[in-house]
N, C-alpha and C positions, 0 to 999 in steps of 0.2 A: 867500705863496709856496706852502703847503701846499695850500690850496684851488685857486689855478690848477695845480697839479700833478697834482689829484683829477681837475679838471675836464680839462686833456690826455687823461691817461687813460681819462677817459669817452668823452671825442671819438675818440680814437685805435680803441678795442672797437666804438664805436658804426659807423665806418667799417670796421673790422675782419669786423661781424657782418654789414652789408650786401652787400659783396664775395662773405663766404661765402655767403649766400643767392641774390643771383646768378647766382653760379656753380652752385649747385645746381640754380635752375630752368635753368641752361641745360642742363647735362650729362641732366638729365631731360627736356628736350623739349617740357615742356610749352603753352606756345604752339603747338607744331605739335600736338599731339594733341587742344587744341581744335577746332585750324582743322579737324582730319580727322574730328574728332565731325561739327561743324557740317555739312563738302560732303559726307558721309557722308547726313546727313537732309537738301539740298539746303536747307537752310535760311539767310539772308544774315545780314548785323550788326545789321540795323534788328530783324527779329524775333527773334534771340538776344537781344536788349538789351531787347527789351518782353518775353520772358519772365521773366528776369533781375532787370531795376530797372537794368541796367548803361546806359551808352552806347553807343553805336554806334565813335565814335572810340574808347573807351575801351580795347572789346575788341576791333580793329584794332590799336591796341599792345601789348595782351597776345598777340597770337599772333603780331604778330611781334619780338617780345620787348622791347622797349622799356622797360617799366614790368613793374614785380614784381606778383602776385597776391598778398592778403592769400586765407587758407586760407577766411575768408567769403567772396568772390564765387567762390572755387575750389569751393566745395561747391554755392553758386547754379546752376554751371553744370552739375556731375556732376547735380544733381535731375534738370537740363532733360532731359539723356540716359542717364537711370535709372541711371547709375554711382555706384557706394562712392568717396569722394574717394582712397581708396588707390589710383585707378586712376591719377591723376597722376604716382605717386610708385614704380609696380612697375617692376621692371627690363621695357624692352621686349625683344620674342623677336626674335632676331634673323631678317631675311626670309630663307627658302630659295633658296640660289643656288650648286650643286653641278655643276662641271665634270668629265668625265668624255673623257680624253683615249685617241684611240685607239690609240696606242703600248701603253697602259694596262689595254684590255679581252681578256677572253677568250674565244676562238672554242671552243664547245662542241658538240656535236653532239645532234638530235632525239633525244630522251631517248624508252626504252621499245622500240627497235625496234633487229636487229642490223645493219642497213644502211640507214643516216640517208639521207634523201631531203635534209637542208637541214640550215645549222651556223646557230647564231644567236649572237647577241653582245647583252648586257645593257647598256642606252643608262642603266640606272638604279641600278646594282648600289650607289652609295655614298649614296643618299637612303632615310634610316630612313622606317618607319610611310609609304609613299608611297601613294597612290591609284590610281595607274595602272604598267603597265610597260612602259617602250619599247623593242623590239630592234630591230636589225639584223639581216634573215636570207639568205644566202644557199642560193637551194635548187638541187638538182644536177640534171642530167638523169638521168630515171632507167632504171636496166638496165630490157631488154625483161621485160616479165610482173610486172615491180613493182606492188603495189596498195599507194597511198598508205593509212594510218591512220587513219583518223578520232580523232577527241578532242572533248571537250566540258569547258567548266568554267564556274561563276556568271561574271553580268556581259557586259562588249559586249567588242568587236575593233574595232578600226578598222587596215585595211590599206593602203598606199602603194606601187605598182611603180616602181622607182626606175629599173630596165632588163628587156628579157628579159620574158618570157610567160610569166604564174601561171595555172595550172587552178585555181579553186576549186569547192570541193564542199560546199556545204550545206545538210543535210538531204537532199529529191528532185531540189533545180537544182545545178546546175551550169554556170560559167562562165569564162571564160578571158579575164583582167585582161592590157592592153598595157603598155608604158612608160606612166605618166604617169596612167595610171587607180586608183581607189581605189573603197572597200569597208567598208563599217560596218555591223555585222551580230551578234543577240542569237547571244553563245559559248556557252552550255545547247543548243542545238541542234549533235549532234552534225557536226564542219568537218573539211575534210581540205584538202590546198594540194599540190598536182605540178607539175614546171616543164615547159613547156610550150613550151619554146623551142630549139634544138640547143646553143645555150649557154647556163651558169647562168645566172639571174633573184635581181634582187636585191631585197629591199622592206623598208620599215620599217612592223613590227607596230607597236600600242600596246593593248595589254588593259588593259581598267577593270574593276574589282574591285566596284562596283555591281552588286547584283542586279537582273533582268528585272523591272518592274513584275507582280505580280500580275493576273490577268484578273478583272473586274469581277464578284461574286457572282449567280449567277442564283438566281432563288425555284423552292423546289421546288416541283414539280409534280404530285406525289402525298402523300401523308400521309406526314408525317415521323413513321420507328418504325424500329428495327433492320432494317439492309440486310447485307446481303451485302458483305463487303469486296473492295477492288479486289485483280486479278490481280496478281501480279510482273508487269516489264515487264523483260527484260534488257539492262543498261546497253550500251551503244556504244561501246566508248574510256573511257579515265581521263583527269581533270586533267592525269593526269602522262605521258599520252601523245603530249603536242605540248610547247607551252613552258612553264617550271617555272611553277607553283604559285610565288604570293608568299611570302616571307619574312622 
């Protein structure tokens, strides 16, 4: 009676420990985070599996969760795609997916100037460390004699007229955007934007925060020795003369 009671209990833990581990690669994901290894290097089952030493069926049911990973063909596989086997096993980041409702946003006015040409609205004000920033602008018609701002700041623009007629000004051209037309253009070159229409004009910016590639180094063309330093050049507008500077 003793020994079948030892032996229960062994059965009972040994199922016990299986369930828990289970449930752990499920909660972990793992099966999917091969598969995403693997279509990630466009590579299929047949050649994961002659990297490996695995089968093809094998790890087919490991990603889709069928059969448990022993920690050795989990490590076979992190080799194949240069991964610490801890990668299986870290909390994943959750994806970014930040709604931003308009009830919610705030209509601010062109910062730096005592009579805003345009009010804009921040399409990104609740996404931390973000790459790009999207607004919403509406710009005003403006009084007679008005001269729009110019501004400049690192990185690109890309503009959308959503209604309404935008003057844009950059650098020596100058052009004038309808409904429907858009505009991607290095923002280091001092920009200006006038509504151009009898009624406001509405558009959505999006500025990227990427620097303008560098211009390709030319070889000097006289003896390199102590020159002359270059002149000031006096800036045009501030960052902070059109729409805010990131945050």
């Amino acid at each position: 009676m003793a020994d079948s009671a030892v032996q229960s209990e062994k059965t009972q833990k040994s199922q016990v420990d299986s369930e828990t581990t289970e449930r752990f690669i499920a909660e972990k994901h793992i099966g999917e985070r091969i598969k995403r290894l693997r279509l990630k290097k466009s590579m299929g089952l047949v050649e994961l599996g002659r990297h490996t030493g695995l089968s093809a069926s094998f790890l087919s049911q490991l990603e889709t969760g069928r059969v448990v990973p022993t920690l050795r063909n989990l490590a076979r596989i992190a080799m194949v795609f240069s991964k610490d086997l801890s990668y299986f096993f870290d909390t994943e980041p959750h994806p970014m997916f930040r709604i931003h409702r308009r009830k919610e946003r705030m209509r601010l006015p062109q910062t730096g100037v005592e009579s805003p040409t345009y009010y804009f609205e921040s399409l990104g004000y609740m996404v931390p460390d973000r790459h790009m920033d999207p607004y919403f602008a509406e710009f005003i018609p403006p009084a007679a004699g008005t001269e729009p701002k110019a501004h400049l700041h690192q990185g690109f623009e890309f503009l959308y007229v959503l209604d309404g007629e935008l003057a844009i000004r950059h650098g020596e051209q100058e052009v004038t955007l309808e409904t429907g037309d858009a505009v991607y253009f290095d923002a280091s070159t001092p920009h200006s934007y006038v509504c151009a229409s009898k009624r406001p004009a509405g558009a959505i910016i999006v500025t990227m925060h990427q620097p303008a590639a560098a211009p390709a180094a030319v070889p000097p063309t006289r003896p390199v020795g102590p020159q002359p330093g270059p002149r000031p050049v006096p800036s045009v507008g501030t960052p902070g003369a059109g729409f805010p500077e990131k945050r």
